[in-house]
C-alpha positions as CSV (number, residue, x, y, z in Angstrom):
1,X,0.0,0.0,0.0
2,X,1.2,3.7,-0.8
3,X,2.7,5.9,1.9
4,X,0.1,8.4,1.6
5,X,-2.8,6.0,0.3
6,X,-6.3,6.4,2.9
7,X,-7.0,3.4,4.5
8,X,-10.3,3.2,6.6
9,X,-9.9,1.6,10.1
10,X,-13.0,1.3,13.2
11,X,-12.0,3.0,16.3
12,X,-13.6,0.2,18.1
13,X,-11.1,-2.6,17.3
14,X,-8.8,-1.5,14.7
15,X,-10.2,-3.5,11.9
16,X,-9.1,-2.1,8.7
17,X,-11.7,-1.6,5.8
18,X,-10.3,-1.0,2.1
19,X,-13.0,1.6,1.9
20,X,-15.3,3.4,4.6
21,X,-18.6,1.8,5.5
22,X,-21.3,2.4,8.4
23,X,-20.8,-1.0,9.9
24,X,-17.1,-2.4,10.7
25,X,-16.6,-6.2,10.0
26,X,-14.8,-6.7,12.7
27,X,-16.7,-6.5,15.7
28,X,-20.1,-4.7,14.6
29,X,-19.7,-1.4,15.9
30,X,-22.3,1.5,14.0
31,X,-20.3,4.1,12.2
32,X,-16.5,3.9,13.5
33,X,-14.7,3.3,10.3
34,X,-12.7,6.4,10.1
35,X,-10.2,7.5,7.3
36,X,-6.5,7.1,8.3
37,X,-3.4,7.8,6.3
38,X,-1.4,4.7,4.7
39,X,-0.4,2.1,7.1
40,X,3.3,2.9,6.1
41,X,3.2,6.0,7.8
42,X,1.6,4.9,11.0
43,X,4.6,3.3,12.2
44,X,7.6,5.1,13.7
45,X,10.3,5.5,11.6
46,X,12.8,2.8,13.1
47,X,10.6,0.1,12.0
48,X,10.9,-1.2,9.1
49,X,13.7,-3.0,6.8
50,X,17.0,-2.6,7.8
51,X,19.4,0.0,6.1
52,X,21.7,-2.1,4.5
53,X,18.7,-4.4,3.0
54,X,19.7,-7.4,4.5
55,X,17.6,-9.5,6.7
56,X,19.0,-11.4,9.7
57,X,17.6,-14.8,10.4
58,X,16.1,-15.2,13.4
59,X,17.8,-17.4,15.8
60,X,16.3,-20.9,17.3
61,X,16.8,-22.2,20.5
62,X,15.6,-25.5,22.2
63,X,12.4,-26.1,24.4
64,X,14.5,-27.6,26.7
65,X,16.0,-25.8,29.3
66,X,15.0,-24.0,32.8
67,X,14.9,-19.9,33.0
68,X,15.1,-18.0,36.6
69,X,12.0,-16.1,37.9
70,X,11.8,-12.7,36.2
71,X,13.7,-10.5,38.6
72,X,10.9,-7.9,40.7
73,X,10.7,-4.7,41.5
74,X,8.5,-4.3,45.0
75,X,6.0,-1.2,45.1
76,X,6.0,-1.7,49.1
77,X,2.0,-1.7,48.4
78,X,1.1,-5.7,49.2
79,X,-2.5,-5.5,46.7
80,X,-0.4,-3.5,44.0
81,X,2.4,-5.8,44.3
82,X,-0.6,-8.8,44.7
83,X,-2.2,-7.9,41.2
84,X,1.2,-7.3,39.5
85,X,1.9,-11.1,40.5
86,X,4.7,-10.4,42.9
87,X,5.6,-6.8,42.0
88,X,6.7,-5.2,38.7
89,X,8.9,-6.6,36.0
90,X,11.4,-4.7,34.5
91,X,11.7,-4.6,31.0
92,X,7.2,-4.8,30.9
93,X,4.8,-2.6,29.4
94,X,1.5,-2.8,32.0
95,X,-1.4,-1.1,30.8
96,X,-4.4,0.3,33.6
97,X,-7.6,1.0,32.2
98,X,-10.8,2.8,34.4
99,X,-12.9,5.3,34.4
100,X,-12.4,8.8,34.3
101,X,-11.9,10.1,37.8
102,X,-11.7,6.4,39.4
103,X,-8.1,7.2,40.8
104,X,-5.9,5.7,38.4
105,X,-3.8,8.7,38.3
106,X,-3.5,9.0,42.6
107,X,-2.7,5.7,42.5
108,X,0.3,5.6,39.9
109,X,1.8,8.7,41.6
110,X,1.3,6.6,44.9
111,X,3.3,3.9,43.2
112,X,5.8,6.0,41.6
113,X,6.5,7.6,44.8
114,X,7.0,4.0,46.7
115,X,9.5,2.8,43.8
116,X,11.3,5.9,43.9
117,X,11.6,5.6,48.0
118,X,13.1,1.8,47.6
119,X,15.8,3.6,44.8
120,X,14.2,3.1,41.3
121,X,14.4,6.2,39.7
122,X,11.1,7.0,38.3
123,X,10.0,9.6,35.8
124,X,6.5,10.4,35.7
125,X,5.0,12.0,32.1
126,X,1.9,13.4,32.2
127,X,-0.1,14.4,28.6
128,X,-3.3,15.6,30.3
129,X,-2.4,17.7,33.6
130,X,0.4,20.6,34.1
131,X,3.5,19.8,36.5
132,X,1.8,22.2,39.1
133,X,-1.5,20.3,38.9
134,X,0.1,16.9,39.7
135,X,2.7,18.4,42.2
136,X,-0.7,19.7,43.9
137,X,-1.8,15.9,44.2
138,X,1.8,15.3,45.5
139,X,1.5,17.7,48.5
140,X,-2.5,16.3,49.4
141,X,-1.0,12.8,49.6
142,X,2.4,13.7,51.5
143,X,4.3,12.6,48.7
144,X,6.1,16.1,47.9
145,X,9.6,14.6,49.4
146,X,9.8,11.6,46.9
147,X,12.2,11.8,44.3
148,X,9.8,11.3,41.7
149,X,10.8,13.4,38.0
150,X,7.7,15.0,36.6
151,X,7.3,15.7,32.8
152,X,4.4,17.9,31.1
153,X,4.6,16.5,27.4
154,X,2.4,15.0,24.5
155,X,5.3,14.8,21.6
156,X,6.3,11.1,21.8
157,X,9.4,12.0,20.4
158,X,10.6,14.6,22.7
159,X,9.4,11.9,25.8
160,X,11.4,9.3,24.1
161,X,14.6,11.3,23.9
162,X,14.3,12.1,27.6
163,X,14.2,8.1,28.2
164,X,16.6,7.5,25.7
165,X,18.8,10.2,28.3
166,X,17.7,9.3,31.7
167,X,17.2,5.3,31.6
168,X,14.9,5.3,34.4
169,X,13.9,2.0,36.2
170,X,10.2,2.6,36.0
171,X,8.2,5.3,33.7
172,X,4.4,5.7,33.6
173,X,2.8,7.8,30.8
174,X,-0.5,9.4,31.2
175,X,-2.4,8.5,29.1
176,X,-1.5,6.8,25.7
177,X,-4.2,8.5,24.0
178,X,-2.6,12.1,24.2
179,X,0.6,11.0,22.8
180,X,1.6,12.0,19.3
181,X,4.0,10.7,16.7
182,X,4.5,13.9,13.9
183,X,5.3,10.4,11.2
184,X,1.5,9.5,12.1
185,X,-1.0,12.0,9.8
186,X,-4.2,11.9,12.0
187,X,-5.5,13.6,15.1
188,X,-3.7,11.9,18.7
189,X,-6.1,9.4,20.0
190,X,-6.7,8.1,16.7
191,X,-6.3,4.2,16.4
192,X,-3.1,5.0,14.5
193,X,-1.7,7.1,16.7
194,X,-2.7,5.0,19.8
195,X,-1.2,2.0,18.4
196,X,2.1,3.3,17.1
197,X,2.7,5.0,20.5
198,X,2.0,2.4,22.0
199,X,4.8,0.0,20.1
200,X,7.5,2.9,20.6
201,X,6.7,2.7,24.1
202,X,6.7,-0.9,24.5
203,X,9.6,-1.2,22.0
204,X,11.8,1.2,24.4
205,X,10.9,-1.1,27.2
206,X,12.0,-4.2,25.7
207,X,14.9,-2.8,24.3
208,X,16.8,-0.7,27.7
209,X,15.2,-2.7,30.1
210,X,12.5,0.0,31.6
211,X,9.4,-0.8,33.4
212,X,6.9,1.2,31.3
213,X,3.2,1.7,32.7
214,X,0.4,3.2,30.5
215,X,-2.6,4.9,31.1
216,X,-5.6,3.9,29.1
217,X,-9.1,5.9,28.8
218,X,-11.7,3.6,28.8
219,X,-15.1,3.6,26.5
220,X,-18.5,4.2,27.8
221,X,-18.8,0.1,27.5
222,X,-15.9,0.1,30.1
223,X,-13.3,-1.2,27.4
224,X,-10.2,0.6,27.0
225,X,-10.4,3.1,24.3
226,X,-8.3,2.0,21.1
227,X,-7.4,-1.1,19.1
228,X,-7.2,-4.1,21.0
229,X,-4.0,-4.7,19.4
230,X,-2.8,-2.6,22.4
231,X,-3.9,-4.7,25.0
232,X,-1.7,-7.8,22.9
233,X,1.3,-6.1,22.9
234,X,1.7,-5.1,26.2
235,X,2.4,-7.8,28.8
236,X,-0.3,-6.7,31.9
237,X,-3.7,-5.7,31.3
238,X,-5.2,-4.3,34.7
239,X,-8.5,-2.2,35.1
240,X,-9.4,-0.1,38.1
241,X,-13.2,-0.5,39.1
242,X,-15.4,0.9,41.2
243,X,-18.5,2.4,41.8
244,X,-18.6,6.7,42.3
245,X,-20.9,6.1,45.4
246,X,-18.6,3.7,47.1
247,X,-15.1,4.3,48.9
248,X,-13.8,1.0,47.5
249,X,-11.9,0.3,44.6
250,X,-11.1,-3.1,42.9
251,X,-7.4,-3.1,40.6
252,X,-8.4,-6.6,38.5
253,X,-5.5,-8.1,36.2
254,X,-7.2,-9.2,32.9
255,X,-3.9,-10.4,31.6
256,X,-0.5,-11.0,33.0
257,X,2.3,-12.9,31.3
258,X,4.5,-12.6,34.7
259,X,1.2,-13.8,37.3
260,X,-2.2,-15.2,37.6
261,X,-5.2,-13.4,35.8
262,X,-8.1,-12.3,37.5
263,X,-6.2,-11.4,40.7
264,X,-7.6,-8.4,42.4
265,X,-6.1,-5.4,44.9
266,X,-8.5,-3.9,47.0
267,X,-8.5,0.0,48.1
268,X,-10.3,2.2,49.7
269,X,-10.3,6.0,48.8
270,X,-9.9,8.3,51.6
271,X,-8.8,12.2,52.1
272,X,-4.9,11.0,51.6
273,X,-5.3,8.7,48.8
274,X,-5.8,5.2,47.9
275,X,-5.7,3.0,51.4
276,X,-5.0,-0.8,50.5
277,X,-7.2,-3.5,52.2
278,X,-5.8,-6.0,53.8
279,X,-9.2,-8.0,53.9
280,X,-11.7,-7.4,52.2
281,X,-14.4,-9.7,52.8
282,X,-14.5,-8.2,56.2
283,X,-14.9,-4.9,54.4
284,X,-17.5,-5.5,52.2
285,X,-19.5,-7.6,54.9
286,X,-18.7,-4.3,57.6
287,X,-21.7,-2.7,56.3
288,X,-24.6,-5.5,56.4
289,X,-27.4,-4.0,58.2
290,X,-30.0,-6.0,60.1
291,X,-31.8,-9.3,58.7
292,X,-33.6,-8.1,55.9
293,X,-35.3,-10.2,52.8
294,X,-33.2,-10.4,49.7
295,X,-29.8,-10.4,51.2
296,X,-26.7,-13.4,50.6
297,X,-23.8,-14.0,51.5
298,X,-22.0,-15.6,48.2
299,X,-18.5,-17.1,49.3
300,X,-16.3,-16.4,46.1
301,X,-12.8,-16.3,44.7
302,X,-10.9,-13.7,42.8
303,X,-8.2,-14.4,41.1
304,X,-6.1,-16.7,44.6
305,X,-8.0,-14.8,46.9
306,X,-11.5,-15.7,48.7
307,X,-13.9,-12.8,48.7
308,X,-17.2,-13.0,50.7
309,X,-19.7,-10.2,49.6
310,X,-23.1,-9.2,50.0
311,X,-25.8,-9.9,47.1
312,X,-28.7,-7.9,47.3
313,X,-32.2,-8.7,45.6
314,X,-35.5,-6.4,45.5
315,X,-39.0,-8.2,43.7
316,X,-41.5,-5.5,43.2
317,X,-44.5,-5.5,41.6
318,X,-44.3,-4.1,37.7
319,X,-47.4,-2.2,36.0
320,X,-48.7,-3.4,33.1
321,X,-46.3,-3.8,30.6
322,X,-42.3,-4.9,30.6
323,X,-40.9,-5.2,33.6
324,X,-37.4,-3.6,34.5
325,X,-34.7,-5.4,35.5
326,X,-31.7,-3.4,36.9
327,X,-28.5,-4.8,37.5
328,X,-25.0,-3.6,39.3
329,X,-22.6,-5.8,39.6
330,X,-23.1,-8.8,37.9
331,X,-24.1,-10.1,34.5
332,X,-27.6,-8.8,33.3
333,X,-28.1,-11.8,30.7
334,X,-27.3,-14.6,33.7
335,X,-30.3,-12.9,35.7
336,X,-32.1,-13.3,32.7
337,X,-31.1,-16.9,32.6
338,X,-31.6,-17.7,36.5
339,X,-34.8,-16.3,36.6
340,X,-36.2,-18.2,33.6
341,X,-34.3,-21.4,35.5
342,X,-36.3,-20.3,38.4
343,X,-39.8,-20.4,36.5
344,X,-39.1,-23.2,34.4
345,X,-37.2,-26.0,36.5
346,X,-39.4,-24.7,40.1
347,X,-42.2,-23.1,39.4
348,X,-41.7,-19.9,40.7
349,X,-42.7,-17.0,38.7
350,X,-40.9,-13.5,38.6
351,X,-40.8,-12.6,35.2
352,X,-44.1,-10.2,35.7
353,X,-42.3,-8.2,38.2
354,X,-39.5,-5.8,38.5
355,X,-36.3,-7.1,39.7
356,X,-33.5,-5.0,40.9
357,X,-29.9,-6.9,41.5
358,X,-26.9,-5.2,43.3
359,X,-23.5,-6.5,44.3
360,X,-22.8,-4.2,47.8
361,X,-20.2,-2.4,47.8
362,X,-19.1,-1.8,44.2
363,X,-17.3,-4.9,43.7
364,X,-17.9,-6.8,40.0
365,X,-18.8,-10.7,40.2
366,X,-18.1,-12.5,36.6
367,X,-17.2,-15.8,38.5
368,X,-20.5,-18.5,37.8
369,X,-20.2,-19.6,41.2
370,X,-22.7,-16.6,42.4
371,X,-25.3,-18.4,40.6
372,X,-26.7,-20.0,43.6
373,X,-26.3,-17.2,45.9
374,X,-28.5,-14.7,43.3
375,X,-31.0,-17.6,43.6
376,X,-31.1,-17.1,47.6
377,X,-31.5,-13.5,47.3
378,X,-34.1,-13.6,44.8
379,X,-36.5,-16.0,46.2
380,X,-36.0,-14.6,49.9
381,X,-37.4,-11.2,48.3
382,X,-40.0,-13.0,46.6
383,X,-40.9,-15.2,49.7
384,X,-40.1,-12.4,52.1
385,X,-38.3,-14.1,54.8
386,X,-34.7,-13.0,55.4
387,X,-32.1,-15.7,55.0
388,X,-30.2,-17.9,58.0
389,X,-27.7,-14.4,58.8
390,X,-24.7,-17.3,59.4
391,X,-24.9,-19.1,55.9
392,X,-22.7,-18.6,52.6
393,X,-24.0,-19.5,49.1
394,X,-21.9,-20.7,46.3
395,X,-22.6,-22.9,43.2
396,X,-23.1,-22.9,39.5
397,X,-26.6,-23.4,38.2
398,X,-27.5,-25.0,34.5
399,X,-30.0,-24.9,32.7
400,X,-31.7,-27.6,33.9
401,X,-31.8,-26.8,37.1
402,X,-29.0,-28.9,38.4
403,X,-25.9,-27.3,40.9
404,X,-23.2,-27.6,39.7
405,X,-19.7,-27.8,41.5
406,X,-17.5,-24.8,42.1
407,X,-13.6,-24.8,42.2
408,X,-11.7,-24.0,45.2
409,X,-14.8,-25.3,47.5
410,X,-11.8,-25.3,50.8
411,X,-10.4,-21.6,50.3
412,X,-14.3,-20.6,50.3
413,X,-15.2,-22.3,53.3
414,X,-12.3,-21.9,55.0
415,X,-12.5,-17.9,54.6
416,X,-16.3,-18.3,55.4
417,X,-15.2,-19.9,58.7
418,X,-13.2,-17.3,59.8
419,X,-15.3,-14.8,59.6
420,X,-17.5,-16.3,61.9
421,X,-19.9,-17.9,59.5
422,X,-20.7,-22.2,60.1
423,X,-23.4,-23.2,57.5
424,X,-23.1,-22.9,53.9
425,X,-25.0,-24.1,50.6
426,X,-22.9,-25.9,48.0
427,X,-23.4,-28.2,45.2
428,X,-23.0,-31.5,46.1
429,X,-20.0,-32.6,44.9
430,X,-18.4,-30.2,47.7
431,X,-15.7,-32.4,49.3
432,X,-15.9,-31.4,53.0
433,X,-12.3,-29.9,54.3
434,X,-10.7,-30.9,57.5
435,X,-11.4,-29.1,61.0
436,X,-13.3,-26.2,58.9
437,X,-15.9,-25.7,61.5
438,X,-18.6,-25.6,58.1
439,X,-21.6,-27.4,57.8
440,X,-22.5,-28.4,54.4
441,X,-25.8,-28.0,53.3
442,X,-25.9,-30.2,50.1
443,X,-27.7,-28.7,47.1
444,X,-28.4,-31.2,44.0
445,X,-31.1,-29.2,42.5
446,X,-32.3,-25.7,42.3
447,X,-36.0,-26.7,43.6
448,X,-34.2,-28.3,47.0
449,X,-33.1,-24.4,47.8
450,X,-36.1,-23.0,46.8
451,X,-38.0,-25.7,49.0
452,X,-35.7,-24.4,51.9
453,X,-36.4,-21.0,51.2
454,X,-39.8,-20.8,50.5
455,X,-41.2,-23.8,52.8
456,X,-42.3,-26.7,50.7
457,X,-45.9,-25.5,49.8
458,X,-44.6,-21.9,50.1
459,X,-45.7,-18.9,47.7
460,X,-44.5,-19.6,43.9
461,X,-43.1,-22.8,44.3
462,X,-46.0,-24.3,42.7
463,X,-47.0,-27.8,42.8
464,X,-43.4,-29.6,42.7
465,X,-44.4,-31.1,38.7
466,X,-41.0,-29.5,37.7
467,X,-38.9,-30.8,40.6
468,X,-36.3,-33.4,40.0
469,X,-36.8,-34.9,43.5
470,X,-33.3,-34.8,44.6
471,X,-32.8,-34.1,48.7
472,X,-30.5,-32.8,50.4
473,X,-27.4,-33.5,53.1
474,X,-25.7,-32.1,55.5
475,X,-22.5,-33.1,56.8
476,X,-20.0,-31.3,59.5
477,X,-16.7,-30.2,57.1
């Protein structure tokens, strides 16, 4: 393709279109094909064939073989260092997503301040806010004293000749999105400009040994904004959640070639920053109120650590007409699902009323393990009747109606013990731990909970027709 030839490529996912059209290929997305220049000229200008025109073969080596542990770099913050797997590697790129104003930015100048206290030298770039803004933010956190270096600058290659100069241990940009490449003939935060800063970034990491982290603006779907080729070339993907009505806030690895997936850092904003929590079941339990109808505890696991949090349900009555469903929290299309589960496999009907599901304390469930739980709260606001205050829910439910087994049944029932609850409902499969303290109250089939919730002739549960007939057993774990 020409240097200079248009190319048309969606905003969404980078998909590139020989000519525009209102609906990308790619991923679906309604009018985000946008015009670009040439793919030629969105890449810096050290990429590409070598001077001389000769092309090095690229070397082999066997499969065989043992490598040491990547060396680590310790923030001296246990849930940043938790999520990052062990702390940071140098020589990574680690990209952190969230939503504007969620506190990504007090938290990286948190972290840069902590690597720069243990010796790293750490230079902090900034495309969005003046030196005086974030030195501001320094002297509301106490972090004035740290030997942090601060940079006010969009021109990618003015901040690359400064790395090139300094070598620091650690960098953090902020954000990728107002970076700008002058080779690159389109607007910054374009997908081309996006995507070659972010290989000259992660190229310069690779290549002097730098930690390099990147700040990502996110989309109104909560993905981060850009091509997703981004998200492969870097080597940790974390997002910073949280709800603008709650203290805490949940740092979740999506991807980490140096630690597990899924892991999670819990903090908890306060006047001087971002607080880490040590435990955070505790936290998000600290608030439950008095018994009230539509309220479980679901026992689950984030990434290696058990998380117990509170699911609340509301069943009102709807007008005439659709009902609304309102979700925060979890997956709206799995309450769709349990609810027609509910109808179909126990005869108890909700879909002519409103339902209203929330996850306290602004945490995000994706694990299928709430399932069961989501069915507790639900059909204790339907029936009314709070649930036993001592008891933990966890299980997957299928379509049929049948619980199925959860992993890591012993780190949720050994985190449920210690917080002082001793009865939980499981699938059956659960294989009871020793000296937990637990009892296990066996749950084959969906109807068996809603027979224990409801009564067995209770409201909605209908005439048992749809019931599979399976019991269920307790045993002490």
């Amino acid at each position: 393709m020409a240097k200079n030839a248009p190319i048309f490529v969606c905003a969404e996912c980078g998909a590139i279109h020989a000519r525009w059209t209102g609906r990308c290929d790619g991923c679906g997305a309604w009018n985000s094909v946008q015009e670009e220049t040439g793919v030629a000229a969105s890449l810096p200008k050290s990429v590409g064939v070598s001077r001389t025109g000769k092309t090095r073969a690229a070397a082999l080596v066997s499969l065989e073989g043992e490598e040491p542990a990547p060396p680590r770099l310790s923030a001296a913050v246990e849930e940043l260092d938790r999520v990052l797997g062990g702390g940071l590697v140098p020589a990574s790129a680690v990209l952190v997503g969230g939503d504007p104003g969620i506190g990504k930015s007090t938290l990286l100048l948190q972290a840069a301040a902590a690597f720069a206290r243990q010796g790293a030298k750490c230079v902090y770039v900034s495309g969005e806010e003046a030196t005086a803004q974030i030195r501001m933010r320094a002297s509301r956190l106490g972090l004035q004293q740290a030997p942090v270096s601060l940079s006010a600058e969009t021109d990618l290659n003015a901040i690359l000749a400064m790395l090139e100069t300094e070598r620091p241990m650690v960098a953090i940009v902020d954000s990728i999105q107002t970076m700008w490449l002058d080779s690159v003939e389109s607007a910054p935060g374009s997908v081309s400009q996006v995507r070659a800063a972010a290989h000259a970034l992660t190229a310069f990491a690779k290549r002097r040994g730098s930690a390099v982290i990147l700040v990502g603006h996110v989309t109104k779907e909560g993905q981060i904004a850009g091509p997703r080729v981004v998200e492969h070339m870097v080597d940790t993907v974390l997002y910073f959640e949280g709800e603008r009505g709650h203290p805490f806030r949940i740092l979740r690895a999506v991807k980490n070639r140096f630690g597990p997936a899924d892991e999670i850092g819990v903090f908890e904003m306060t006047g001087k920053g971002l607080a880490q929590v040590s435990n955070p079941s505790a936290l998000f339990l600290s608030e439950r109120g008095r018994e009230a109808p539509g309220a479980a505890v679901f026992a689950g696991v984030e990434g290696t650590r058990p998380v117990l949090v509170e699911i609340q349900a509301l069943v009102a009555p709807s007008p005439p007409g659709s009902p609304r469903r309102a979700v925060v929290g979890w997956d709206s299309s799995r309450l769709a699902m349990i609810l027609a589960v509910l109808e179909a496999r126990c005869g108890v009907a909700l879909s002519g009323n409103d339902i209203y599901l929330n996850v306290a304390g602004g945490l995000r469930v994706t694990e299928p393990a709430a399932d069961l739980a989501v069915a507790a709260a639900l059909l204790s606001a339907a029936g009314g009747d709070p649930l036993p205050p001592e008891a933990v829910y966890f299980g997957e439910i299928s379509l049929s109606g049948a619980v199925r087994p959860a992993p890591q049944a012993d780190t949720r029932l050994r985190e449920a013990a210690r917080l002082g609850f001793n009865v939980a409902f499981a699938p059956s499969q659960v294989k009871p731990g020793a000296n937990s303290g637990m009892t296990v109250r066996r749950i084959e089939h969906l109807s068996t909970l809603a027979g224990e919730v409801l009564g067995e002739d209770g409201p909605g549960v209908g005439s048992g027709k749809n019931r599979t007939g399976t019991g269920r057993g307790d045993q002490q774990a």
